[in-house]
N, CA, C and O of each residue as an XYZ file, in Angstrom:
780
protein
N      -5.114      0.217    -29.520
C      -4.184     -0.758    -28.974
C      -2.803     -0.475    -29.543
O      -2.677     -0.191    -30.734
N      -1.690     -0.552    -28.659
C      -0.736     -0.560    -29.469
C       0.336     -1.500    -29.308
O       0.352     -2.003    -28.185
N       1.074     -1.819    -29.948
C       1.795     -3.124    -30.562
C       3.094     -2.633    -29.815
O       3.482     -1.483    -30.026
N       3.973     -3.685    -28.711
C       4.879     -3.547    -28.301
C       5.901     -4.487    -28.439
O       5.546     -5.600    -28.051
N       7.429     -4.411    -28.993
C       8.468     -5.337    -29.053
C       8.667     -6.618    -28.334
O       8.881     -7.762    -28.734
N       8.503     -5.975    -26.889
C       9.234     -6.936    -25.713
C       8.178     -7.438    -25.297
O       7.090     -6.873    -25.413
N       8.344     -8.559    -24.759
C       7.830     -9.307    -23.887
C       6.849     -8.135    -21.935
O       7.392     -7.267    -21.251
N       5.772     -8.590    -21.818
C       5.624     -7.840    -20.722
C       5.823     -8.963    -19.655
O       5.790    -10.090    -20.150
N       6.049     -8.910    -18.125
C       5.859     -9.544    -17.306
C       5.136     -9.223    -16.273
O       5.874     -8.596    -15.513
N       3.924     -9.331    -15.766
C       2.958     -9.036    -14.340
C       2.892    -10.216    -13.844
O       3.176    -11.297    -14.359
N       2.367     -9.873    -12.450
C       2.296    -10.730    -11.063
C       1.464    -11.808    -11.517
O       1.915    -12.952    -11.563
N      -0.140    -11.438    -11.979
C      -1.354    -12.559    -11.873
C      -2.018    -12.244    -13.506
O      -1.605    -11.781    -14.569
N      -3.132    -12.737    -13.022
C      -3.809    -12.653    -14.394
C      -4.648    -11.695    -14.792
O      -5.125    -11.476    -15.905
N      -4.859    -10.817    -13.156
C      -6.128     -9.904    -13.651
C      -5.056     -8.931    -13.902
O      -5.530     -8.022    -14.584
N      -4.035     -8.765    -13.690
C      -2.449     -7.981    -14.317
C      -2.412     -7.705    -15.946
O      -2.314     -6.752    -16.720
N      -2.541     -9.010    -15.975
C      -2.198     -9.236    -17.849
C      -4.248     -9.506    -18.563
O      -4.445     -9.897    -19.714
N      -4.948     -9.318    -17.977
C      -6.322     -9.155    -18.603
C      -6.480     -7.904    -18.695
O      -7.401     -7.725    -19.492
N      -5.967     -6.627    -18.198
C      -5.996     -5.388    -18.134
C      -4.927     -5.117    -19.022
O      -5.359     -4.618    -20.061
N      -4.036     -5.217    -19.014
C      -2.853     -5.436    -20.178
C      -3.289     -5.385    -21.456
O      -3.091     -4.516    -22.305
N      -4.227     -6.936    -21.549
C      -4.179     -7.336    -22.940
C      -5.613     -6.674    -23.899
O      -6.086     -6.969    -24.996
N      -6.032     -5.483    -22.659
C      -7.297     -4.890    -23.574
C      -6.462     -3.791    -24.437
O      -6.915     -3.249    -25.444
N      -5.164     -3.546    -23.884
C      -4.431     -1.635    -24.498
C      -3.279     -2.005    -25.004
O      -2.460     -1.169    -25.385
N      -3.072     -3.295    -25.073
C      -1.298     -3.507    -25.224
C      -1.253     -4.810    -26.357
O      -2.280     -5.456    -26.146
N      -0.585     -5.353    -27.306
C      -0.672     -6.025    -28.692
C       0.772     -6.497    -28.138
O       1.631     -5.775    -28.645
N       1.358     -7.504    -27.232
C       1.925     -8.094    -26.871
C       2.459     -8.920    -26.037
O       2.049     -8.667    -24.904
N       3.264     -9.889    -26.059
C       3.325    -11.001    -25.160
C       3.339    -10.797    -23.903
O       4.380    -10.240    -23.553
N       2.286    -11.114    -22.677
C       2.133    -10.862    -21.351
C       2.381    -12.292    -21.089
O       2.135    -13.305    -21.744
N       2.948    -12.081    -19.923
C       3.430    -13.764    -18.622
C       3.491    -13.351    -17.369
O       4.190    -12.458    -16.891
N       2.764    -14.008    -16.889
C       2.568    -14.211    -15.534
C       3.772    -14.343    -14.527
O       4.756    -14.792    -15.114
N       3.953    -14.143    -13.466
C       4.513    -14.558    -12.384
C       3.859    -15.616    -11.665
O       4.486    -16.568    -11.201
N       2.565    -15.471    -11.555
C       1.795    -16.273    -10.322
C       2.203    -15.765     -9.125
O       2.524    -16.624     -8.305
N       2.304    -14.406     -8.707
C       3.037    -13.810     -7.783
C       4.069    -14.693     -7.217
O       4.638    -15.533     -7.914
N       4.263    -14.560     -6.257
C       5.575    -15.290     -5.490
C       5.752    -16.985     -6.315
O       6.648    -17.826     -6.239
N       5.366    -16.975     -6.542
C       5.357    -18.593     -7.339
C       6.630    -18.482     -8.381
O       7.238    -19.487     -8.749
N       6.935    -17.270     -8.776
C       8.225    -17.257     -9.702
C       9.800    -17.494     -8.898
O      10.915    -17.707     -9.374
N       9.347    -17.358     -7.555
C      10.622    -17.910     -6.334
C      10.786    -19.511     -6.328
O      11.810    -19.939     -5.793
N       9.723    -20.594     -6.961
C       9.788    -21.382     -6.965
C      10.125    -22.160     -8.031
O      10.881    -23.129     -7.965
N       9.387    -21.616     -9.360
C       9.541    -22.237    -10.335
C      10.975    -21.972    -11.400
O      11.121    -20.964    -12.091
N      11.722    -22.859    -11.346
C      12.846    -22.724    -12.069
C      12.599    -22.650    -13.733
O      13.276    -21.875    -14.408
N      11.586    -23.506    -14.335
C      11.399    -23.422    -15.399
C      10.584    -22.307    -16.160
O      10.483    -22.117    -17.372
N      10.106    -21.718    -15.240
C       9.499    -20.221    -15.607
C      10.594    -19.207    -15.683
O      10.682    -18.421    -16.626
N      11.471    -19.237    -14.626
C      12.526    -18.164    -14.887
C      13.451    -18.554    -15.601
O      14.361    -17.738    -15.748
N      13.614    -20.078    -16.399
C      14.529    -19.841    -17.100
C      13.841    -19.790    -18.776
O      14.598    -19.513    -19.706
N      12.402    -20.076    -19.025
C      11.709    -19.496    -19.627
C      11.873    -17.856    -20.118
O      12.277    -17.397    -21.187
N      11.377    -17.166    -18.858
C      11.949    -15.891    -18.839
C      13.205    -15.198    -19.380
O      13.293    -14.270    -20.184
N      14.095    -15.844    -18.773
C      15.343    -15.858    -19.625
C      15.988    -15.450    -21.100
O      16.799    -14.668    -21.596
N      15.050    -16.540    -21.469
C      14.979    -16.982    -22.906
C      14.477    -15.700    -23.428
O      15.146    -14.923    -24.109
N      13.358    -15.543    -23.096
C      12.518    -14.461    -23.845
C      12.731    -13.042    -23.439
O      11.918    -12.236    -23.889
N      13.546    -12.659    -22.777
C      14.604    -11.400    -22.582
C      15.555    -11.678    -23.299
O      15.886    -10.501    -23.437
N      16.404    -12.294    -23.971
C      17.642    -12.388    -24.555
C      17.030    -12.472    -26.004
O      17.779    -12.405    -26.979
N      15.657    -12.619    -26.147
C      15.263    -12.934    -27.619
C      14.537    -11.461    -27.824
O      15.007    -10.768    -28.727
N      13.497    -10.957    -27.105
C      13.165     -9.755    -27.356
C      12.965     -8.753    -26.619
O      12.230     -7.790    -26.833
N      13.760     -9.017    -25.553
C      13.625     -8.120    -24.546
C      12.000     -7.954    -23.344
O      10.815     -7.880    -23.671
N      12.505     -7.947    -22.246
C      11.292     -7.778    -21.623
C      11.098     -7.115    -20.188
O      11.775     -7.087    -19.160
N       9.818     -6.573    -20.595
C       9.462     -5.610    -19.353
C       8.973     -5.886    -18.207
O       8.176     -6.816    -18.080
N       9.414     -5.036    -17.056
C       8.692     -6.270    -15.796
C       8.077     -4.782    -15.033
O       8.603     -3.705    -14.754
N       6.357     -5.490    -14.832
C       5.327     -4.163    -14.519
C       4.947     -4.832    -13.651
O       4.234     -5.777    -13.985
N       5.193     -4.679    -12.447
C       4.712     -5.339    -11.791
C       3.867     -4.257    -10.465
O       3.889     -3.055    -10.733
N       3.388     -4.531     -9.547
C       2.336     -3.397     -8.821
C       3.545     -2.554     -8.203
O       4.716     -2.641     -8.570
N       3.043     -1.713     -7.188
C       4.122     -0.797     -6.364
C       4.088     -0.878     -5.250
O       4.586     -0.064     -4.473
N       3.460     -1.932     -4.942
C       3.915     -2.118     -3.654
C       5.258     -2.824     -2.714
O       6.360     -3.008     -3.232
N       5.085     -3.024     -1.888
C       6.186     -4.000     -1.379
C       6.355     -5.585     -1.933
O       7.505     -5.946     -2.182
N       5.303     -6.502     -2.127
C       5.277     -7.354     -3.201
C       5.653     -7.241     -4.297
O       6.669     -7.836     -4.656
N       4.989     -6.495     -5.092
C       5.670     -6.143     -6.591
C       6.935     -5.515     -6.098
O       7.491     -6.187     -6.966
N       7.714     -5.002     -5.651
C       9.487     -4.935     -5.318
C       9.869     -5.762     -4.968
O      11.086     -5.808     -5.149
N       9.363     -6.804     -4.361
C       9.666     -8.594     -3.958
C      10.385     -9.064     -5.272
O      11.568     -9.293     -5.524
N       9.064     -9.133     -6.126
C       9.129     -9.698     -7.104
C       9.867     -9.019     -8.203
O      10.647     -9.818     -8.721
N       9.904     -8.033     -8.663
C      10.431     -7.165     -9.503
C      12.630     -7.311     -9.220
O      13.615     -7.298     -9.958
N      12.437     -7.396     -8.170
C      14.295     -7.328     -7.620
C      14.578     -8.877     -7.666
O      15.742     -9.223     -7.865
N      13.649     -9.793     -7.506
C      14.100    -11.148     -7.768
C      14.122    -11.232     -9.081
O      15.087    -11.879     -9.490
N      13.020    -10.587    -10.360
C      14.058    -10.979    -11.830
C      15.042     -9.996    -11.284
O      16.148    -10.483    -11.052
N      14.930     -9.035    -11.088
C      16.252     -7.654    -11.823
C      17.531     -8.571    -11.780
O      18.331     -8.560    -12.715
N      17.769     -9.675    -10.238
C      18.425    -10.407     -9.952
C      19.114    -11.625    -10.367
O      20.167    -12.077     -9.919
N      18.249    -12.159    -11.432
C      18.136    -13.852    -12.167
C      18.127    -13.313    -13.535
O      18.299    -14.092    -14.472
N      17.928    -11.940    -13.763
C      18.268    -11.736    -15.706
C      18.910    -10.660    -16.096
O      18.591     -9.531    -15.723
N      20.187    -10.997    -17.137
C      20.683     -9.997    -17.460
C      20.070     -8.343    -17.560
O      18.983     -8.094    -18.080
N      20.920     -7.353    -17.001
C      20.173     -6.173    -16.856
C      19.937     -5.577    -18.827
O      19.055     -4.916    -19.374
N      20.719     -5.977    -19.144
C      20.680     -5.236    -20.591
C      19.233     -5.935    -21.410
O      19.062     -5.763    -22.617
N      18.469     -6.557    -20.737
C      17.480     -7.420    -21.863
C      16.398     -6.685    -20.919
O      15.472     -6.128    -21.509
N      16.415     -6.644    -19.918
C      15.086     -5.586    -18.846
C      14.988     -4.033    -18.785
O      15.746     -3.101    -18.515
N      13.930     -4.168    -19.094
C      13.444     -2.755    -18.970
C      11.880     -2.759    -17.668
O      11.188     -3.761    -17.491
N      11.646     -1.371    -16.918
C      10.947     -1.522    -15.908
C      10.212     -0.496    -16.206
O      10.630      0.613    -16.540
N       9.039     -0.852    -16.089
C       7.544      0.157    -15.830
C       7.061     -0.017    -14.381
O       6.835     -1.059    -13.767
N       6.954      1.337    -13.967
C       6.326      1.378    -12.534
C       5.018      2.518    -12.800
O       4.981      3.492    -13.552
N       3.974      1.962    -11.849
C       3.039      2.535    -12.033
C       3.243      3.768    -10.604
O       4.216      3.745     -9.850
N       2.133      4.730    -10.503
C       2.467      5.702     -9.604
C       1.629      4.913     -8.194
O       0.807      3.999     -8.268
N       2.081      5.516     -7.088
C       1.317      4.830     -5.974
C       0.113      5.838     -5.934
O       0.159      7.050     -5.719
N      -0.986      5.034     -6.197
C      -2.183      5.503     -6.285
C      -3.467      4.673     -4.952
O      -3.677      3.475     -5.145
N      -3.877      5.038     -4.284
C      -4.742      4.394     -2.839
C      -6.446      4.233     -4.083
O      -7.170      4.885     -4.836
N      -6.234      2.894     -3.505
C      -7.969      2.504     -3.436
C      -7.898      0.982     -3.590
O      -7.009      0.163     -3.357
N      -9.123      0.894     -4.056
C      -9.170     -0.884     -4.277
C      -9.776     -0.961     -5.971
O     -10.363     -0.097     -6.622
N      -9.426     -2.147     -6.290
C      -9.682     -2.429     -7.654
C     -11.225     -3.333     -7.598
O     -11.337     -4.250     -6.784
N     -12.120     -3.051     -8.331
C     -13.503     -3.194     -8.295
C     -13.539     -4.683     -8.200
O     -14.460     -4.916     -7.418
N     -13.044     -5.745     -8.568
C     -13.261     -6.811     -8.055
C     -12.742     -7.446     -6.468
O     -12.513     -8.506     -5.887
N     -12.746     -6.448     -6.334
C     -11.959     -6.597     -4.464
C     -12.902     -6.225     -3.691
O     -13.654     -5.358     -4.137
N     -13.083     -6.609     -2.698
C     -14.183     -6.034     -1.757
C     -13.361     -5.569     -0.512
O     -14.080     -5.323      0.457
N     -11.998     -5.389     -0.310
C     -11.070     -4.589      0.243
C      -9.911     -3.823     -0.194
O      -9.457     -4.624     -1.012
N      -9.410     -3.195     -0.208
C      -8.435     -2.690     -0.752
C      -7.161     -3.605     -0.343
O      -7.443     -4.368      0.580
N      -5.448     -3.745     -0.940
C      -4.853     -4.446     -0.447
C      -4.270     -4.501      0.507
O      -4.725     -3.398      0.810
N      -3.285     -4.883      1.833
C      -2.521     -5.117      2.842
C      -1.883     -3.179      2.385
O      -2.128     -2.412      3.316
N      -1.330     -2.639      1.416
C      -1.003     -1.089      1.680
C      -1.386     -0.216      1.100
O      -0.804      0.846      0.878
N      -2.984     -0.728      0.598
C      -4.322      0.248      0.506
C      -3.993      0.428     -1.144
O      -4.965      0.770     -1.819
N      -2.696      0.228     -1.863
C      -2.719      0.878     -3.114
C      -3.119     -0.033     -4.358
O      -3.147     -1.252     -4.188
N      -3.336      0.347     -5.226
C      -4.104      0.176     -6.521
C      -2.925     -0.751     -7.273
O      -1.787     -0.355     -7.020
N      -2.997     -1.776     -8.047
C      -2.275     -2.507     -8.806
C      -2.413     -2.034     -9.620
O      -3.215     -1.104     -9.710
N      -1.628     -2.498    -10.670
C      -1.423     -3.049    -12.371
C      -2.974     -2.900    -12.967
O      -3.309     -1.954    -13.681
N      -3.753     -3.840    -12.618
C      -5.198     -4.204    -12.732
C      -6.000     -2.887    -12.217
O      -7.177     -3.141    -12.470
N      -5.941     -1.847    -11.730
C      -6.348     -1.007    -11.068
C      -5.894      0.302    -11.949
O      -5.887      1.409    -11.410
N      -5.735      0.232    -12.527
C      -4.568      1.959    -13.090
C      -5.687      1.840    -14.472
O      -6.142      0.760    -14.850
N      -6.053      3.342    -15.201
C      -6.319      3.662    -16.103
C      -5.518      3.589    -17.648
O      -4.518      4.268    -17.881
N      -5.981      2.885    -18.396
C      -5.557      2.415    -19.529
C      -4.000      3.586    -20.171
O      -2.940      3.109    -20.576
N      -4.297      5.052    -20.092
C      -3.638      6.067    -20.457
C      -2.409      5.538    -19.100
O      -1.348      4.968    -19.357
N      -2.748      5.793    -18.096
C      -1.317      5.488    -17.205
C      -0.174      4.059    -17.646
O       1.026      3.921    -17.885
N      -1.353      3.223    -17.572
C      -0.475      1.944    -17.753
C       0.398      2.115    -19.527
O       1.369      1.408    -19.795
N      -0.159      3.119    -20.513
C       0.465      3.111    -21.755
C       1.401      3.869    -21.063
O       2.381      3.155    -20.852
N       1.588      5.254    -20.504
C       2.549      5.982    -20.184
C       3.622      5.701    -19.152
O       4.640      6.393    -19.176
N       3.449      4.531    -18.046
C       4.707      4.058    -17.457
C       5.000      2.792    -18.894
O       6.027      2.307    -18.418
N       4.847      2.210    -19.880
C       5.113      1.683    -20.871
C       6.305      2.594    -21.163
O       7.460      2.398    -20.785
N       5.799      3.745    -21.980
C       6.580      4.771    -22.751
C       7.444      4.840    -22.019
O       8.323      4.000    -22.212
N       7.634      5.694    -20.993
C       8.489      5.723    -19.956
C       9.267      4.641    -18.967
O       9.534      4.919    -17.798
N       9.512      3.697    -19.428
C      10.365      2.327    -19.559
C      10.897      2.292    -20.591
O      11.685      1.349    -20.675
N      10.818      3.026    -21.621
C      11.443      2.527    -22.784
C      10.513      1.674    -23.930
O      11.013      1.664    -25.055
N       9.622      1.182    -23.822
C       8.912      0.112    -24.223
C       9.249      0.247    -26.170
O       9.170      1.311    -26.783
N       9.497     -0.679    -26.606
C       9.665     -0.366    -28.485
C       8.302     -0.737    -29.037
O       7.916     -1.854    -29.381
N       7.536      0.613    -29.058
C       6.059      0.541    -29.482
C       6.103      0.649    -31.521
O       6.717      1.506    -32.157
N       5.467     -0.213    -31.966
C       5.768     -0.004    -33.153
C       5.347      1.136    -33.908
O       4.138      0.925    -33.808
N       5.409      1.992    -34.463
C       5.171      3.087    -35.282
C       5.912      4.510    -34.222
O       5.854      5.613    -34.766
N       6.317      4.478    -33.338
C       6.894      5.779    -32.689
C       8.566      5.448    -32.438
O       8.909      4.309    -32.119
N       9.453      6.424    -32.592
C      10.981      6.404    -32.383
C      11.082      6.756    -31.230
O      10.218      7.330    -30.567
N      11.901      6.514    -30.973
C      12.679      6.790    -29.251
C      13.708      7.756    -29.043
O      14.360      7.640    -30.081
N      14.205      8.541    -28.433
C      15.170      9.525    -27.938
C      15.866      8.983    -26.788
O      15.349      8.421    -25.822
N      16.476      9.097    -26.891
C      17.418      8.681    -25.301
C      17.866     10.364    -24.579
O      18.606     11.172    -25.140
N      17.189     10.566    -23.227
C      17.568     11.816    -22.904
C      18.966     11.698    -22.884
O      19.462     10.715    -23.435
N      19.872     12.741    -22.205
C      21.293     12.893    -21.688
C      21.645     12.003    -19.937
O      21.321     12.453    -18.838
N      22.052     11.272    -20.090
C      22.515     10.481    -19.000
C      22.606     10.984    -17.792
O      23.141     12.089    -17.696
N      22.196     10.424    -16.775
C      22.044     10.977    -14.854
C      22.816     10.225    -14.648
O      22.727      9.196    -15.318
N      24.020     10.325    -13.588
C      24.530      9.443    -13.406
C      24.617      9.633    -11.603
O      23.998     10.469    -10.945
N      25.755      8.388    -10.984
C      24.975      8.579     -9.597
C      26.173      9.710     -9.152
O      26.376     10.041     -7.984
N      26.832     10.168    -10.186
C      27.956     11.279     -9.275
C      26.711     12.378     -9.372
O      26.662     13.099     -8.375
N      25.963     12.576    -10.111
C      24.899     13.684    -10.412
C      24.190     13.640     -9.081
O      23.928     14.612     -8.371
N      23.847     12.038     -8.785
C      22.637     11.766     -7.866
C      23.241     12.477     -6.402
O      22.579     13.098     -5.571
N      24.539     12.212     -6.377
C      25.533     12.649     -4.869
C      25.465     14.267     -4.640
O      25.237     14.952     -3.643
N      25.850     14.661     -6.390
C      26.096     16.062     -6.252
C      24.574     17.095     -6.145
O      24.714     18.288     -5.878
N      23.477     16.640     -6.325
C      22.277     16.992     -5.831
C      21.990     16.378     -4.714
O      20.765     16.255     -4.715
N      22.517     15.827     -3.563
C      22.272     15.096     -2.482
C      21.297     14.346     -2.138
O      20.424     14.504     -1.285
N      21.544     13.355     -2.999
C      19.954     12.516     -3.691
C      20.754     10.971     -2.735
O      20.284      9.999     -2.144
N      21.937     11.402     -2.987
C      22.956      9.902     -2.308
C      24.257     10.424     -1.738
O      24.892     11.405     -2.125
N      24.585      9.458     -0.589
C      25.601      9.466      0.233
C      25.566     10.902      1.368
O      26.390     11.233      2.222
N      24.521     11.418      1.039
C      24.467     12.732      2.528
C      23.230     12.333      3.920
O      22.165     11.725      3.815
N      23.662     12.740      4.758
C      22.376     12.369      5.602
C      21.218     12.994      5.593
O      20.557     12.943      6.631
N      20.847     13.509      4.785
C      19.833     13.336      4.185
C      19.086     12.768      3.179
O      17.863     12.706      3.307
N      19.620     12.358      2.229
C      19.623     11.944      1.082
C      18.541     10.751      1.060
O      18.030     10.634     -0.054
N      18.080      9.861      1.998
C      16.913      8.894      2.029
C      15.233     10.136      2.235
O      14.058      9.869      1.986
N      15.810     11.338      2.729
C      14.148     12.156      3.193
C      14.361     12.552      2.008
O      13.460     12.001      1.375
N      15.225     13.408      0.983
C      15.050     14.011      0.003
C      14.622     13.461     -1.031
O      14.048     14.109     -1.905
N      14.909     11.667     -1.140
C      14.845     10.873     -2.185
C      12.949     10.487     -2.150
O      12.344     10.065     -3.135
N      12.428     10.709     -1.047
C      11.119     10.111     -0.682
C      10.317     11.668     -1.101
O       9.205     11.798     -1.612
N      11.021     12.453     -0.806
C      10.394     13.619     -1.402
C       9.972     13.773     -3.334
O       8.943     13.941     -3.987
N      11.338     13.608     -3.615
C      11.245     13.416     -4.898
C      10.464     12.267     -5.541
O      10.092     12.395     -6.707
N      10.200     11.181     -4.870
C       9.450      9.958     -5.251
C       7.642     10.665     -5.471
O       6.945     10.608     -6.484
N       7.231     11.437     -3.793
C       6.440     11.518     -3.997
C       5.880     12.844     -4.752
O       4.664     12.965     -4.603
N       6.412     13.733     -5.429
C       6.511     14.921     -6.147
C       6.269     14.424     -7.029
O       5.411     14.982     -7.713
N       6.874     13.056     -7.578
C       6.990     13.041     -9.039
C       6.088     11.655     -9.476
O       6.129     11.122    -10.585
N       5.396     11.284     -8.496
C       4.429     10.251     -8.135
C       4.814      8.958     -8.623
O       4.192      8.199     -9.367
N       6.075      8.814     -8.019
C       6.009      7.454     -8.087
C       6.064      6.376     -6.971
O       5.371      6.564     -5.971
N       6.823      5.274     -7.062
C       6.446      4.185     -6.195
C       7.057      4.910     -4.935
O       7.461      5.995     -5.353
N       7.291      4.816     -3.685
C       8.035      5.096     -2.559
C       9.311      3.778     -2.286
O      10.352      3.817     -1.631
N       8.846      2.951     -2.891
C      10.335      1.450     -2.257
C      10.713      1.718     -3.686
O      10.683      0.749     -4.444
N      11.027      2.761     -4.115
C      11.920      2.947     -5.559
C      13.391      2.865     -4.586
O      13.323      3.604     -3.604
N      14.762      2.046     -4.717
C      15.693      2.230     -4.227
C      16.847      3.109     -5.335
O      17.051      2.799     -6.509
N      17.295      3.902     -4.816
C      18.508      5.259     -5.379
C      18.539      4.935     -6.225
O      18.366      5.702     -7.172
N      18.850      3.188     -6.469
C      19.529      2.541     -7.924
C      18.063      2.739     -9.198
O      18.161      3.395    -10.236
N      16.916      2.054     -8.786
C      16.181      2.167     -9.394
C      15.548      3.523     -9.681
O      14.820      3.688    -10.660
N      15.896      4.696     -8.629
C      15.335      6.131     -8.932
C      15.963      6.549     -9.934
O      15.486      7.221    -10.849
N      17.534      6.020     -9.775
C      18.243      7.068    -11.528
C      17.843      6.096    -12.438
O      17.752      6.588    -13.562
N      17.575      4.944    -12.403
C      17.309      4.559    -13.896
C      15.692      5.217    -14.231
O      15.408      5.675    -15.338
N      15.042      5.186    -13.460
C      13.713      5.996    -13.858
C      13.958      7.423    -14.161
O      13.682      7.860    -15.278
N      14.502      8.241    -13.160
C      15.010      9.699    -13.830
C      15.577      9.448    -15.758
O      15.168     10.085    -16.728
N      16.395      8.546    -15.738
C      17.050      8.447    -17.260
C      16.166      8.265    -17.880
O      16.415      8.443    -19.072
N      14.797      7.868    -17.599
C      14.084      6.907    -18.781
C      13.092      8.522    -18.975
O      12.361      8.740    -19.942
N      13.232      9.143    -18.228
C      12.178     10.217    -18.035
C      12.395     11.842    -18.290
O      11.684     12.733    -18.755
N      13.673     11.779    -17.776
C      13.860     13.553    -17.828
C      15.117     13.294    -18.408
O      15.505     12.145    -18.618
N      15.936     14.544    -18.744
C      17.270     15.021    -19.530
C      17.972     15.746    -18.005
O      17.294     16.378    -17.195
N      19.431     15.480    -17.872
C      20.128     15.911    -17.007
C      19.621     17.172    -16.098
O      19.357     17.227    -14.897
N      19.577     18.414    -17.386
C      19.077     19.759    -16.949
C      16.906     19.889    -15.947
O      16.418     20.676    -15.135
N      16.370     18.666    -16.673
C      15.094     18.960    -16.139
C      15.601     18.107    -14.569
O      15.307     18.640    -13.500
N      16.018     17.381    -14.584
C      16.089     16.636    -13.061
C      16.948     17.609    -12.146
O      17.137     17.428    -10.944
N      17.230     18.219    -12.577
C      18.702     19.368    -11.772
C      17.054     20.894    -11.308
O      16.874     21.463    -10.231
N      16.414     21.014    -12.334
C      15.303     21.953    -11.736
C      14.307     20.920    -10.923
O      13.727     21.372     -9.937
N      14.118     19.722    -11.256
C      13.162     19.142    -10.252
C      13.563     19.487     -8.886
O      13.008     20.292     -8.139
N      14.600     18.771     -8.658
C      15.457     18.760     -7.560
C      15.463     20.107     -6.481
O      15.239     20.360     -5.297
N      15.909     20.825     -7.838
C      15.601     22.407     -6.905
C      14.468     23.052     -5.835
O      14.443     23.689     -4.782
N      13.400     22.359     -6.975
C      12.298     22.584     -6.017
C      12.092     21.792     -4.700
O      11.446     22.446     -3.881
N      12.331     21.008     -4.428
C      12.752     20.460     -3.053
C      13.581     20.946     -2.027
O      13.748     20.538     -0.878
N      13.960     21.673     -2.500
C      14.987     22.203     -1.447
C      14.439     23.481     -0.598
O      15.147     23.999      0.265
């Protein structure tokens, strides 16, 4: 198990019961869409991003981007940090269908993945130091035609799915994941290979 700084945030409960078998820190619920309603949860939330920072893991689908862009929206960006899991197809064993876009939640992902989109958010795990790669920025993102060319939405879906992650990752949220992940020079050879 390992012991994490910040606060986590998932959708439901079978979110944070999968959580709380690999992870030694504070999990909270959304109640999925229920965090659109409740004012005293998000200003709860609030609180506990400005006190220790907190992560919001929420699934990869179109719901979890519902929900995930409504905090990004209601809490300072400097107290959030984001774990995305990869879009992975199936159903999670207490389901007897898979969901509305076939892919695997939070609750669904192997203990090693869910630690490694952790790491790769940033997460302040106690006993390991952190590096900050060299900064992507979005003149980088333009000048690899990742943004502002007409192409730049097919190339960006390319790179999403190369590098397995969510597909409703938007430009904004792709460079902050590139930053959390690669150094200027490795995203400049990713890239290449796409072309």
């Amino acid at each position: 198990m390992i012991k994490i700084k910040e606060a986590i945030v998932v959708e439901g409960r079978y979110d944070k019961n999968t959580l709380s078998q690999i992870v030694d820190a504070p999990i909270i619920e959304t109640a999925g869409f229920g965090i659109f309603k409740d004012k005293h949860q998000l200003a709860f939330l609030r609180n506990v991003a400005r006190r220790r920072g907190l992560i919001v893991f929420t699934d990869s689908d179109g719901a979890g981007f519902v929900i995930r862009n409504h905090l990004k929206s209601a809490i300072e960006p400097q107290y959030l940090k984001h774990a995305y899991i990869p879009d992975l197809y199936g159903k999670e064993r207490r389901k007897s269908a898979p969901g509305k876009e076939g892919k695997l939640g939070v609750e669904g992902m192997k203990p090693e993945v869910l630690i490694d989109a952790l790491r790769n958010a940033g997460a302040t795990i106690e006993g390991e130091t952190q590096t900050q790669p060299a900064a992507i920025t979005k003149q980088d993102m333009m000048a690899l035609g990742l943004s502002g060319c007409a192409d730049s939405s097919l190339l960006r879906k390319q790179l999403l799915k190369k590098l397995d992650l969510p597909e409703h990752m938007s430009a904004n949220a792709l460079l902050q994941a590139m930053n959390l992940l690669y150094t200027l020079d490795e995203f400049r050879e990713i890239v290449k290979t796409l072309e």
